[in-house]
RODO-2510 file (C-alpha; in nm, 4 decimals, decimal comma):
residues 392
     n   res          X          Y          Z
     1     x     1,4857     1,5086    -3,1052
     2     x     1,5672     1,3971    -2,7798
     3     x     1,4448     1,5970    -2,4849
     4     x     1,7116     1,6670    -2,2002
     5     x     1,6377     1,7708    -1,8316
     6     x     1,7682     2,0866    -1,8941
     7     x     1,5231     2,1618    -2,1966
     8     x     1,3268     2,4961    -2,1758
     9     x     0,9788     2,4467    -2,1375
    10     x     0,7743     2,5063    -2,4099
    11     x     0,5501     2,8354    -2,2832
    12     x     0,2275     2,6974    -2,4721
    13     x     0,2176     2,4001    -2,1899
    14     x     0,2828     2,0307    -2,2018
    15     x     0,5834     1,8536    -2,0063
    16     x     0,9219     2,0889    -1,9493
    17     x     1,2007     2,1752    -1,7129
    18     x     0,9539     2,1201    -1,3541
    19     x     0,9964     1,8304    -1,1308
    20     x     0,8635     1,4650    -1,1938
    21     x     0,5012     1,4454    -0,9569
    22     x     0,5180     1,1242    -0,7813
    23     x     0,1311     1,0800    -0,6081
    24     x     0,0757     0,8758    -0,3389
    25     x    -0,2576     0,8554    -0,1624
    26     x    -0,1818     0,6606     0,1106
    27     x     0,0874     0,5046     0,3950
    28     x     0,2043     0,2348     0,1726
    29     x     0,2025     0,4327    -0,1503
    30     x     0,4363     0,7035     0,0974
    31     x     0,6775     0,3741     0,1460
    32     x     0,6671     0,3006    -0,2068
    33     x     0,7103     0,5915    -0,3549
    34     x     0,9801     0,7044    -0,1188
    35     x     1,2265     0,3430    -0,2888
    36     x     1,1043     0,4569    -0,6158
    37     x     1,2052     0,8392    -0,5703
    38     x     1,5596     0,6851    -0,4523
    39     x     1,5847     0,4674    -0,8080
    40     x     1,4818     0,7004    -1,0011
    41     x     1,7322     0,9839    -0,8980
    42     x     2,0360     0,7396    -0,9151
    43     x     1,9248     0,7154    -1,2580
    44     x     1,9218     1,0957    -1,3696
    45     x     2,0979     1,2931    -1,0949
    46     x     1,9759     1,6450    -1,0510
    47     x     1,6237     1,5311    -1,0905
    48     x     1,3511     1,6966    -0,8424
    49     x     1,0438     1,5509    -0,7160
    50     x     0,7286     1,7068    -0,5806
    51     x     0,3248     1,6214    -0,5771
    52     x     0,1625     1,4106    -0,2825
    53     x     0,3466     1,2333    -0,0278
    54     x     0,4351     1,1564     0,3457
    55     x     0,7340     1,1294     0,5639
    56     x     0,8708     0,8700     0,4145
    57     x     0,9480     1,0206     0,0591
    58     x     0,9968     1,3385     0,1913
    59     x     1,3259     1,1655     0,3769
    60     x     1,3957     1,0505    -0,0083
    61     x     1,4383     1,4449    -0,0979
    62     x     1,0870     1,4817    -0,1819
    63     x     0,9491     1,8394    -0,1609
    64     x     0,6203     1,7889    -0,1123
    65     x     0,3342     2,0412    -0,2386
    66     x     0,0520     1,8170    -0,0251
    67     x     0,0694     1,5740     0,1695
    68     x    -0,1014     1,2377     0,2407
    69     x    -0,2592     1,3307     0,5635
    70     x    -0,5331     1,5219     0,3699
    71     x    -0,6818     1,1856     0,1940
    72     x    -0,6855     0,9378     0,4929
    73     x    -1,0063     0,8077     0,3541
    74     x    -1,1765     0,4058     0,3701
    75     x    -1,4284     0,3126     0,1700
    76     x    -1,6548     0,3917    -0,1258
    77     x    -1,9539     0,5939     0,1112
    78     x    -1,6813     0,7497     0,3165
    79     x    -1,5110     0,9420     0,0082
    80     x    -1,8587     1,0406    -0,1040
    81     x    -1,8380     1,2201     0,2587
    82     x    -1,5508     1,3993     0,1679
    83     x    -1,6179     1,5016    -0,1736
    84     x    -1,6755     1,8449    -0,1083
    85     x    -1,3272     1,8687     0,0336
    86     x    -1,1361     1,6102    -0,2102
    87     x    -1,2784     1,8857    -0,5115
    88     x    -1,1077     2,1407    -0,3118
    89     x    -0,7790     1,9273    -0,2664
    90     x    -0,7978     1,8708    -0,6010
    91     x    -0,8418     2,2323    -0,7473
    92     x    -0,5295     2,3543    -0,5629
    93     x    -0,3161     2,0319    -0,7110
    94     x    -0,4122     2,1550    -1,0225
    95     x    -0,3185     2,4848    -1,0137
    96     x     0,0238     2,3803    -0,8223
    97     x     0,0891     2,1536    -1,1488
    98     x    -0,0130     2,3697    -1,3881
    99     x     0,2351     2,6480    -1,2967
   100     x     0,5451     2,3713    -1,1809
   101     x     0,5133     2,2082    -1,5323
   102     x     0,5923     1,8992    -1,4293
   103     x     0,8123     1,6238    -1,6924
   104     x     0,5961     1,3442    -1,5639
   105     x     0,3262     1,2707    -1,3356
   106     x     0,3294     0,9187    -1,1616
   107     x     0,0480     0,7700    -0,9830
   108     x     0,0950     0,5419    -0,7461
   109     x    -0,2108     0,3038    -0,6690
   110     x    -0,5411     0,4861    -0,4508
   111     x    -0,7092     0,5303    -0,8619
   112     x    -1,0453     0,6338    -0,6585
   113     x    -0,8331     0,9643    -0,6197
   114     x    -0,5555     0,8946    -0,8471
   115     x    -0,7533     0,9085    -1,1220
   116     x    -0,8829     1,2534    -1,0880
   117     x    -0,4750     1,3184    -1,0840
   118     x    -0,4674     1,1398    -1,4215
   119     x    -0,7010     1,3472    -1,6080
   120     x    -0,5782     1,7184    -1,4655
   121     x    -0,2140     1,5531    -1,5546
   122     x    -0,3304     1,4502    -1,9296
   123     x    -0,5318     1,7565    -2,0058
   124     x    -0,2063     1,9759    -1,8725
   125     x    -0,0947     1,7070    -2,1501
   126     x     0,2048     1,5855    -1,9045
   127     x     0,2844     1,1879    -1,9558
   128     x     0,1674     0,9636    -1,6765
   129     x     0,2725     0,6727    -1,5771
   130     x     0,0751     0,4489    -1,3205
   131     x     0,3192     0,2160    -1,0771
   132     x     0,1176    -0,0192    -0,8588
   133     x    -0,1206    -0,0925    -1,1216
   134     x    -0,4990    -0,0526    -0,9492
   135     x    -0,6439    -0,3610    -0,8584
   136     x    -0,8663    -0,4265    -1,1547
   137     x    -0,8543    -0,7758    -1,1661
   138     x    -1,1029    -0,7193    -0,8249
   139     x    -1,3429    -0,4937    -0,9178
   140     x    -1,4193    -0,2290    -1,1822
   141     x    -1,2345    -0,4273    -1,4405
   142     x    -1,4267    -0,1700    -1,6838
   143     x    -1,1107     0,0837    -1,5888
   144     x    -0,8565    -0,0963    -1,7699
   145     x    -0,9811     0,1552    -2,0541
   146     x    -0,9167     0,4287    -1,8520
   147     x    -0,5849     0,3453    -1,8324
   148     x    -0,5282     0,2885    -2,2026
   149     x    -0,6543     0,5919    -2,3000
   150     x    -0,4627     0,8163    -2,0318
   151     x    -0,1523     0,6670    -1,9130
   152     x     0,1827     0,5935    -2,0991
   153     x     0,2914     0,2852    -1,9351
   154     x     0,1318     0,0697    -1,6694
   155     x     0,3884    -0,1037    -1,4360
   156     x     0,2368    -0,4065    -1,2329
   157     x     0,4029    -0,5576    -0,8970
   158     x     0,1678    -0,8949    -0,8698
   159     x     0,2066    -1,1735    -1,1116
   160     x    -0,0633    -1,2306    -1,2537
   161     x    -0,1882    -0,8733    -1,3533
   162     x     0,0367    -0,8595    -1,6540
   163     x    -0,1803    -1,1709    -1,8187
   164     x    -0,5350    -1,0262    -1,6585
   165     x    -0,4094    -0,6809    -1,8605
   166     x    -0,2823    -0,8154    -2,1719
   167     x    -0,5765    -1,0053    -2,2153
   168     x    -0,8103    -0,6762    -2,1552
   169     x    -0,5567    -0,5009    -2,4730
   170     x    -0,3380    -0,3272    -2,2564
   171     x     0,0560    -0,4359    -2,2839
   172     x     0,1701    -0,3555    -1,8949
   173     x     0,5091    -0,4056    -1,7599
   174     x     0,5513    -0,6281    -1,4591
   175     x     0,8332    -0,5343    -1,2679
   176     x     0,8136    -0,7558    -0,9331
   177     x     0,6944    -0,6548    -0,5711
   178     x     0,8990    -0,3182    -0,3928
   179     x     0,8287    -0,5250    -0,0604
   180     x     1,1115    -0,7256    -0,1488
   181     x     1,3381    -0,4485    -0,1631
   182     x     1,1747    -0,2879     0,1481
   183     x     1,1856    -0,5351     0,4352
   184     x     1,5594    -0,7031     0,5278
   185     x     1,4335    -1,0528     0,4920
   186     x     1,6897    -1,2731     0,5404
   187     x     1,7745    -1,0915     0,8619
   188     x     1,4610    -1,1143     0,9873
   189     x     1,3964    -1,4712     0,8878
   190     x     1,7251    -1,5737     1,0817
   191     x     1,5628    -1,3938     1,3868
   192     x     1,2899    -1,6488     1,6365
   193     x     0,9521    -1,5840     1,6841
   194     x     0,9229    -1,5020     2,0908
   195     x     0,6885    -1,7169     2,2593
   196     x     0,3104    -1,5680     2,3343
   197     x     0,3881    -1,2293     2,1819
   198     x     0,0882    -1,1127     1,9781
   199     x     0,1304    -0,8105     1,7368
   200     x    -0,1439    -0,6146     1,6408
   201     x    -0,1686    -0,3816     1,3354
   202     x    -0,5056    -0,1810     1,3370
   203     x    -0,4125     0,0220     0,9716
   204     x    -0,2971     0,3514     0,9399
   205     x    -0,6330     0,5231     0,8434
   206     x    -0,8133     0,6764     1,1410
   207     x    -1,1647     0,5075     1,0509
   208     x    -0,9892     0,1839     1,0453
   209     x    -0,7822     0,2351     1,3311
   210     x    -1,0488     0,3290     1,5177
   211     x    -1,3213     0,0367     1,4062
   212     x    -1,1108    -0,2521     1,4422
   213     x    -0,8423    -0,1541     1,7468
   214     x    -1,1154    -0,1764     1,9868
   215     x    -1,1954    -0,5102     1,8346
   216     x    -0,8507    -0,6672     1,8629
   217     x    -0,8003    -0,5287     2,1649
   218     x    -1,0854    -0,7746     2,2782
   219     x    -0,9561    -1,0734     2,1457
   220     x    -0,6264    -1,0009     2,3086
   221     x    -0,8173    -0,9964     2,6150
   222     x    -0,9906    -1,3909     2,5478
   223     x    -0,6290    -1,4632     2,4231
   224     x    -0,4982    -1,3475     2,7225
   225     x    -0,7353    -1,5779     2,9329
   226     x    -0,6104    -1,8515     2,7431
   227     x    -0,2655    -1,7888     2,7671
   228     x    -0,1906    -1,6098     3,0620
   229     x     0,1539    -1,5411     2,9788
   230     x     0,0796    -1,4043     2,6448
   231     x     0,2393    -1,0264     2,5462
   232     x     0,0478    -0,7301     2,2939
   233     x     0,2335    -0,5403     2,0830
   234     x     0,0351    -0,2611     1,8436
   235     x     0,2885    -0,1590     1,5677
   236     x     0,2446     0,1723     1,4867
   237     x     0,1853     0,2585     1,1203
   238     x     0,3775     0,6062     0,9723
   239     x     0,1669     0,9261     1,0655
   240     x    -0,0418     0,7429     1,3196
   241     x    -0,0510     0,8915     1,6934
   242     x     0,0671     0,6819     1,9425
   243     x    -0,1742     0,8725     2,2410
   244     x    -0,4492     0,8136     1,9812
   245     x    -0,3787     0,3985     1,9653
   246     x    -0,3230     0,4356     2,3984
   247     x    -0,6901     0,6236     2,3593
   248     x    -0,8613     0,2895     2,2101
   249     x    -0,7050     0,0051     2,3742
   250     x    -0,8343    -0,1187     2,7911
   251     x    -0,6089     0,0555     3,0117
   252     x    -0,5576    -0,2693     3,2291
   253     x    -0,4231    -0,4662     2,9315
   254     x    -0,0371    -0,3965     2,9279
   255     x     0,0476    -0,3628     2,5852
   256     x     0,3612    -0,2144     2,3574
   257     x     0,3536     0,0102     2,1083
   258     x     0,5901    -0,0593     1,8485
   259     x     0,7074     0,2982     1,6327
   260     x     0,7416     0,2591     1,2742
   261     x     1,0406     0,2062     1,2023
   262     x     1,0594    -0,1464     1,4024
   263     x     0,7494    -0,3198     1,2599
   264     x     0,8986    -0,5668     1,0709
   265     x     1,1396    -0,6646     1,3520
   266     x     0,8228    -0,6688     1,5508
   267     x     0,6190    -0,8378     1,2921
   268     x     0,9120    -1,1387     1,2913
   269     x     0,9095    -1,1066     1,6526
   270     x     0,5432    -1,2179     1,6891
   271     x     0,3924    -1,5241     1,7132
   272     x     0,0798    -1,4399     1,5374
   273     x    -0,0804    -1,1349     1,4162
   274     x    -0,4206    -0,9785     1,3961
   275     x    -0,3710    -0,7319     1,1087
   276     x    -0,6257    -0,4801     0,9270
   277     x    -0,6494    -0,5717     0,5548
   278     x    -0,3427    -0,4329     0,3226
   279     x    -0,0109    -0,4016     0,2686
   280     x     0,0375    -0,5151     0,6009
   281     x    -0,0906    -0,8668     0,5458
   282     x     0,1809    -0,8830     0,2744
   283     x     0,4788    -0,7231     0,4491
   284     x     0,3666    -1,0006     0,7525
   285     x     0,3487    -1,2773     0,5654
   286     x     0,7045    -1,2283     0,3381
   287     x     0,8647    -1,1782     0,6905
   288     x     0,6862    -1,5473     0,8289
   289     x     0,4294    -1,4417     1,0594
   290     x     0,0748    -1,5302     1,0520
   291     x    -0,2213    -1,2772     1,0383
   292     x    -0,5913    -1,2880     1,1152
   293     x    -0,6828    -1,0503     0,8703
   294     x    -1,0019    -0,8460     0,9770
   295     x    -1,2151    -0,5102     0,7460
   296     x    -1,5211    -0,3546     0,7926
   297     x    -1,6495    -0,0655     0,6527
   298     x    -1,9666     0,0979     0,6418
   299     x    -2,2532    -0,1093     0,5533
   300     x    -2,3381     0,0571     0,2118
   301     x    -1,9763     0,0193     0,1142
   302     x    -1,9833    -0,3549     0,1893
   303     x    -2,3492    -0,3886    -0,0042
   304     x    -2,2061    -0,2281    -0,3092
   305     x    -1,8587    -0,3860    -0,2829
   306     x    -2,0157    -0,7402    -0,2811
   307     x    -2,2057    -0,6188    -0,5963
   308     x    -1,8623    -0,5445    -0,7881
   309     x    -1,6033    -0,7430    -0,6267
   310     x    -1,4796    -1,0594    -0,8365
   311     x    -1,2402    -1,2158    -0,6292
   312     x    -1,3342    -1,4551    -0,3083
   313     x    -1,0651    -1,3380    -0,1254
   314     x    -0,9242    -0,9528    -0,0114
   315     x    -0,6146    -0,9939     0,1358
   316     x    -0,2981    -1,0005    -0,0727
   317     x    -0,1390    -1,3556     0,0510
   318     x    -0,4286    -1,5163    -0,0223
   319     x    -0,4922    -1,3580    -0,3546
   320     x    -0,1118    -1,4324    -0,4847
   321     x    -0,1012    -1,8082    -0,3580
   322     x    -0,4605    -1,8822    -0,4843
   323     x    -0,5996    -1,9856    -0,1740
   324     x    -0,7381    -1,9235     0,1490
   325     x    -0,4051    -1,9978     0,3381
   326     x    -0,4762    -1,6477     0,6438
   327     x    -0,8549    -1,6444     0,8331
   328     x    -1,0627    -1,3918     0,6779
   329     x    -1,3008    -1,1793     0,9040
   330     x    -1,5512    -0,9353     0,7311
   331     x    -1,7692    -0,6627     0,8558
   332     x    -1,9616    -0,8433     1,1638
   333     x    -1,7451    -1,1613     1,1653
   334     x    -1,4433    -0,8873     1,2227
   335     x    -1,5240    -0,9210     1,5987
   336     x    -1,3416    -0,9895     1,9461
   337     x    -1,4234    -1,3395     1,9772
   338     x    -1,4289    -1,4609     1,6434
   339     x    -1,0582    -1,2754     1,5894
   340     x    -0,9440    -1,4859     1,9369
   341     x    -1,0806    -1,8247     1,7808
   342     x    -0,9005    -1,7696     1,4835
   343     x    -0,5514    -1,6867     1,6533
   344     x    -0,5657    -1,9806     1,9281
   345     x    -0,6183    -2,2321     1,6773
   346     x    -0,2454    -2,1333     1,6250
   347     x    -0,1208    -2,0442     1,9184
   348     x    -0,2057    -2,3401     2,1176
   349     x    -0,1248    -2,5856     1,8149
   350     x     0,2362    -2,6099     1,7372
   351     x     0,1483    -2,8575     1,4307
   352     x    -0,0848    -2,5768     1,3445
   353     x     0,1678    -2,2964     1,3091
   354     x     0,4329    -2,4995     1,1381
   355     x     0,1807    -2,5523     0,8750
   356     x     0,0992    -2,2198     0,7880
   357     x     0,4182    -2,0839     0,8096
   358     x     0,5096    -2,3533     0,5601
   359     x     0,2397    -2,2215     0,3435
   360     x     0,3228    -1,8982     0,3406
   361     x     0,6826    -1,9388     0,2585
   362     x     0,5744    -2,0130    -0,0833
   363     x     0,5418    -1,6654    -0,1386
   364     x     0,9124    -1,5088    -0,1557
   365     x     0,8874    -1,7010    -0,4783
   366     x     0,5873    -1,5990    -0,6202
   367     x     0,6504    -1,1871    -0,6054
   368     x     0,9486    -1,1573    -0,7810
   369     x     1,3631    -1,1115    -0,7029
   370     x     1,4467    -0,7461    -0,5801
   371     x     1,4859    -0,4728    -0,7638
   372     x     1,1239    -0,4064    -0,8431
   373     x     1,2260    -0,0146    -0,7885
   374     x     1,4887    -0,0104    -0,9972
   375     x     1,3486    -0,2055    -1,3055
   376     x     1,0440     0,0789    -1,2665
   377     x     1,2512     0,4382    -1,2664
   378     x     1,4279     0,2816    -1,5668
   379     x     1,0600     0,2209    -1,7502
   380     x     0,9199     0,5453    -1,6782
   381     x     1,2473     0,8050    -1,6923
   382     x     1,2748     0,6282    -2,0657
   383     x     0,9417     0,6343    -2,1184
   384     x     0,9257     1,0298    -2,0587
   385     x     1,2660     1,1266    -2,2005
   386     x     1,4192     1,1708    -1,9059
   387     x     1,7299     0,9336    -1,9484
   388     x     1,9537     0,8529    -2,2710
   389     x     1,7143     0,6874    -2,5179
   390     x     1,3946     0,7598    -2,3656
   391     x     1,1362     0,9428    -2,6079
   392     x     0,8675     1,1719    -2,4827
***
C-alpha cells in the first residue's frame, strides 16, 4: 500500500510523518543541498526539511537542527583531532532523529562523517539516499559496499562514476552536475575578463583558509612586481569572516574582498585564479577562468593519502577532462613563488590563456544539461514513497 505524507507513523519506529533530513557537511554540500531542498518541495508541497545545513538551505526553508559550522574539518589526522567532539555531535543527531522520525535521510557527500549519519539513519531503519556520490573512484574504493548494503539509491553528478559503480555491483543513477543549475553561465560567459585582476579563493574551512591565504597572498605580491598594474580580489566563501581573511593577508597589498554572493561574477571577472582545491576549481572553470589549484594538509594526512589515493590528479577539471589541463601545487610545492610562476605563465602570455580557456570549455559538455536537481528529488521522493508511485 502506498504510503502518503500524511501517514501516521508507525509508534514501533521506522520512517513516518517527520521531515526528510537532508545532511550536508560542508559549504558546497550547504549550496547543493539548498537547489535540491527547492526541487524536491516543488515536487510534494507541504514537505519539511531539517538535519545539517548552512545559510544557504536554511534560505530554501530549511529548519535546521545543526548546522555546518560544527564540522569545518580538513583532512584525515585533523578529524582524528576532533573525534572526541564529532562522537558528541553525533550522539545529539541521533537522538534529534530518533524522536523527529524522519521519511528519509539524505546524505550529501563529506562520507568521512556522512557515514556515521548512514548507519544511526539505517538502524532507526529510515531509507537513505546518498546524492553526490563519495568519491570512490579516488580512494577507499572498498566503500562501494558500504553503500550497497546501507543506502537505497546512489545518485552520481560526474560521468564516469555511474560505469566505475556499476562495474563494483552497484546500479547508481547519474543525474548530471547541480553546478550547472547553480551558476548563470551564459551571463557570465557574455561578460570580459578585466585586465590584471587576480581572484583568489583560499576555501571556506578555517585550516585551509588559514594555510594557503598567507601563501597566495605572496604570490600576489611577485605577481604584483611583475605586473605593476595588477588588482587582488579574495572571494569570500559562505560562513567565512571577512576581518578573519583582512587578518591573513599584508596590510600594504590593496586587495578586495568579494562577499558570497558575487563570486562567480568575480570569478568571470578575473583573469586568473589561485584557488584552494574543490568545488571551487569546478565552479571557476564552467564560468572560463583559469585556476592554480594549491592543498596542503598535515603531513601524516598527505603520507597516508598518497598510500590510498588512485587517481594522479585532485582537482575536479582535471579529473573530468582526463588530463592535467590547471597547475597542480601540493603540500610544499603549494608555495608563494611556485603559485606566482604558475599564474604569469598566463598572465603575461596571451597565446597562453587562449589556450587554456579553450581547454577548459570542453567541460560544459562533459557534466551534463541542467536540471541535475530536479532529475534527483524525483529519484529519491519515489524512491521513499513520498510522491505518486514511489514505494517505501
Amino acid at each position: 500500500m502506498q504510503t502518503s505524507t500524511n501517514t501516521i507513523m508507525n509508534a514501533g519506529g521506522g520512517p513516518g510523518t517527520g521531515p526528510v533530513w537532508i545532511s550536508a557537511g560542508e559549504v558546497s554540500g550547504d549550496l547543493h543541498g539548498a537547489l535540491l531542498l527547492r526541487a524536491m518541495a516543488a515536487r510534494a508541497p507541504g514537505l519539511r526539511f531539517t538535519g545539517m545545513g548552512g545559510p544557504a538551505m536554511a534560505g530554501a526553508g530549511f529548519e535546521p537542527a545543526f548546522d555546518i559550522a560544527e564540522l569545518s574539518l580538513v583532512g584525515l589526522t585533523e578529524v582524528v583531532a576532533h573525534l572526541p567532539r564529532i562522537a558528541g555531535l553525533l550522539r545529539r543527531m541521533r537522538r534529534r532523529m530518533a524522536e523527529v522520525r524522519p521519511a528519509a535521510v539524505v546524505c550529501i557527500d563529506a562520507p568521512d562523517f556522512n557515514f556515521f549519519v548512514v548507519r544511526m539513519a539505517r538502524r532507526l531503519g529510515i531509507p537513505v539516499f546518498y546524492y553526490i556520490c563519495p568519491q570512490v573512484w579516488a580512494w577507499r574504493a572498498g566503500r562501494v559496499a558500504f553503500l550497497k548494503k546501507h543506502v537505497r539509491r546512489v545518485l552520481c553528478i560526474l560521468p564516469f562514476e555511474k560505469a566505475f559503480l556499476a562495474a563494483r555491483g552497484l546500479d547508481a543513477d547519474y543525474v548530471g552536475h547541480p553546478l550547472t543549475d547553480q551558476i548563470p553561465l551564459a551571463e557570465l560567459r557574455a561578460q570580459e575578463p578585466e585586465p590584471g585582476l587576480v581572484g583568489i579563493l583560499p576555501g571556506s574551512r578555517r585550516r585551509e583558509i588559514e594555510t594557503l591565504l598567507p601563501e597566495f597572498a605572496a604570490a600576489a605580491r611577485t605577481i604584483a612586481v611583475r605586473i605593476p598594474a595588477a588588482r587582488f580580489a579574495v572571494l569570500r566563501a559562505p560562513g567565512v569572516d571577512e576581518a578573519r581573511l583582512r587578518a591573513l593577508w599584508p596590510a600594504d597589498l590593496p586587495v578586495e574582498i568579494v562577499p558570497p554572493e558575487g563570486r562567480y561574477r568575480a570569478m568571470r571577472r578575473a583573469q586568473a585564479l589561485l584557488a584552494a582545491s574543490g568545488t571551487a576549481t569546478l565552479e571557476a572553470a564552467l564560468v572560463g577562468t583559469p585556476a592554480v589549484v594549491a592543498y596542503r594538509v598535515s603531513a601524516l594526512s598527505y603520507a597516508l593519502g598518497r598510500l590510498v589515493v588512485g587517481v594522479r590528479n585532485i582537482s575536479l577539471p582535471n579529473l573530468i577532462l582526463g588530463e592535467r589541463a590547471l597547475p597542480e601545487l601540493l603540500q610544499g610545492e603549494a608555495n608563494g613563488p611556485a603559485i606566482a610562476v604558475e599564474a604569469l605563465r598566463w598572465l603575461t602570455d596571451p597565446a597562453a590563456m587562449a589556450e587554456i580557456r579553450a581547454r577548459l570549455a570542453r567541460l560544459a559538455g562533459l557534466v551534463g544539461e541542467p536540471g541535475a536537481p530536479d532529475r534527483a528529488a524525483r529519484i529519491i521522493l519515489d524512491g521513499a514513497g513520498l510522491t505518486p508511485g514511489g514505494a517505501r
